[in-house]
C-alpha positions, -999 to 999 in steps of 0.1 A, spaced: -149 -86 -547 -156 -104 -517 -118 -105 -507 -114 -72 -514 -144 -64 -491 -129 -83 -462 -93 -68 -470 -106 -37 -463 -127 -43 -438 -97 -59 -415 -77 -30 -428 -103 -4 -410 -103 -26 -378 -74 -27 -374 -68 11 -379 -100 16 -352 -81 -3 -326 -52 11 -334 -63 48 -326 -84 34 -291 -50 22 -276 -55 -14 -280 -26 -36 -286 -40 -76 -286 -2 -86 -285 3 -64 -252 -29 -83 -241 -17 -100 -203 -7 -133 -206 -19 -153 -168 -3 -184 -178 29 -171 -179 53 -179 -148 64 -151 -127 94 -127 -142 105 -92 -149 79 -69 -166 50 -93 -174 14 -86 -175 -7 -108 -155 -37 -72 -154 -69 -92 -142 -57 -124 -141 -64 -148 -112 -35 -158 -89 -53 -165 -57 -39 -191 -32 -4 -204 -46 29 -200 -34 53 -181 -52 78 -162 -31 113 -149 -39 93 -143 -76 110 -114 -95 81 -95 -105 105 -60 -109 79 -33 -133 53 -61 -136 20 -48 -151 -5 -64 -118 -36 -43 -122 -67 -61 -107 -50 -92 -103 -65 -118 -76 -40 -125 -50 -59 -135 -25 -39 -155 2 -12 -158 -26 26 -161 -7 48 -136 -26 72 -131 5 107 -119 -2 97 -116 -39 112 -87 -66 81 -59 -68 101 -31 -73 79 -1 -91 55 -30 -97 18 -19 -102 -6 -32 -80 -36 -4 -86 -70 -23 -77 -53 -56 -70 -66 -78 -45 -46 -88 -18 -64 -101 8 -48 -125 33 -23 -125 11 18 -124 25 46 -102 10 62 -105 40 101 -93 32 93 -82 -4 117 -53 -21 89 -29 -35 103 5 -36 82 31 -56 58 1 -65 22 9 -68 -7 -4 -42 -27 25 -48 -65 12 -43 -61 -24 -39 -77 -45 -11 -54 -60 15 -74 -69 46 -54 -90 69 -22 -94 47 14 -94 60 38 -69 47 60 -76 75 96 -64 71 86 -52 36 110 -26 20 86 -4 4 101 34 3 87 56 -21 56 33 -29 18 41 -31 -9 30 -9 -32 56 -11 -69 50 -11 -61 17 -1 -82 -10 24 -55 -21 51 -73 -31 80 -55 -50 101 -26 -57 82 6 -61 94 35 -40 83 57 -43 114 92 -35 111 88 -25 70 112 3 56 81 29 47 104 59 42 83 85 18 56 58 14 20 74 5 -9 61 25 -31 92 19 -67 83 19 -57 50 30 -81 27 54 -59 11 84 -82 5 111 -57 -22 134 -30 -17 111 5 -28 128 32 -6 122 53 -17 153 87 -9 147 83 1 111 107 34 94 85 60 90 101 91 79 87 117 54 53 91 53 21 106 42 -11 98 65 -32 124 48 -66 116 59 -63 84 64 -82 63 87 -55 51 120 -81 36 141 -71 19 165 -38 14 146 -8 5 164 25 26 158 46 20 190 83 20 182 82 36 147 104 57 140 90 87 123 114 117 108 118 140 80 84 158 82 55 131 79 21 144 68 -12 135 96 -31 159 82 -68 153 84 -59 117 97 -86 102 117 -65 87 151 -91 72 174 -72 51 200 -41 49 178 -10 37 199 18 59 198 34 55 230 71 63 229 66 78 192 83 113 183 58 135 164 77 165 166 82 169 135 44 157 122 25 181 99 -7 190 100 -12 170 133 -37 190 158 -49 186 191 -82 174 189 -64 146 169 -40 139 199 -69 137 220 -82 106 203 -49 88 201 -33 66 228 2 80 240 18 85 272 47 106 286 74 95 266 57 104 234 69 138 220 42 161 205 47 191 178 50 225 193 18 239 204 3 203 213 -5 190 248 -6 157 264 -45 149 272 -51 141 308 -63 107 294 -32 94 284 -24 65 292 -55 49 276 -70 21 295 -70 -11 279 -100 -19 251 
């Protein structure tokens, strides 16, 4: 009787689990080494060096990669949501349509990073470094980016919906297609040089914040403030 008590007692379990979603064999495995599609979700992967890992579609929700080197690593439509990333260097990375959405990267290098199509929105960025990345159609709506470095980084079609540019520095992007600065708060944010032309949702009073100078090209309706150029900080 008592077998058949804990029979069906396993049986109901295992039916409950079942019907909430949960799959202990999908359960993420952080002692596995790096490779296509794994689940390292919450697991802790601060401070090693790994780069030119193939992490292509790997499940990396909440994972700790604090100062972790994963330059010119595979994250291609890997998901990063809430992952931490601070300090950490992905510096050359392929990570088209990958998934940064809400993780926290304060002072990390995404130098040179080839990220079109991905998701940073709602994301902490300040002061990283994304200088010369490929950022075409990249989302960085609600995104913090105070002293973000976007020097020389492709631009086009990007989405800065009210994001925070403080004092972030896009001189020599190149920004085409029709890139969203909508909202986007632009206190002293260099764009010297930078063609906006074709920037929606950008207004004046937004202009007057920013840094820019003669060469920069405005949408039509916009004026250069009698400001520009700033003054050094």
């Amino acid at each position: 009787m008592q077998t058949v008590r804990c029979l069906a007692f396993a049986m109901v379990f295992a039916a409950t689990v079942s019907a909430l979603g949960y799959d202990p064999a999908a359960a993420a495995d952080c002692g596995s080494t790096a490779s296509p599609g794994l689940d390292w979700s919450e697991c802790s992967k601060k401070s090693i060096i790994i780069p030119g890992s193939n992490l292509e579609g790997a499940n990396l929700i909440g994972t700790d990669f604090n100062a972790t080197d994963l330059g010119n690593s595979n994250l291609t439509s890997a998901n990063f949501e809430k992952a931490s990333l601070m300090r950490a260097s992905l510096a050359g990375a392929k990570a088209e349509k990958a998934n940064f959405s809400r993780v926290e990267a304060y002072r990390s290098s995404f130098a040179g990073i080839s990220a079109d199509g991905a998701s940073f929105a709602s994301a902490e960025f300040q002061r990283a470094d994304f200088s010369g990345a490929s950022l075409k159609n990249a989302n960085f709506e609600k995104a913090e980016l105070g002293r973000a470095n976007f020097q020389k980084a492709a631009l086009a079609d990007a989405r800065f919906f009210l994001a925070n540019l403080s004092r972030a520095d896009l001189t020599g992007a190149t920004i085409g297609g029709k890139p969203v600065f909508e909202g986007a708060f632009m206190f002293r944010t260099r764009i010297e040089g930078v063609d906006l032309s074709a920037a929606q949702g950008l207004q004046q009073s937004q202009i007057d914040l920013a840094c820019g100078d003669t060469s920069t090209r405005l949408p039509a309706g916009l004026s250069t403030p009698s400001s520009w150029p700033c003054t050094a900080d």
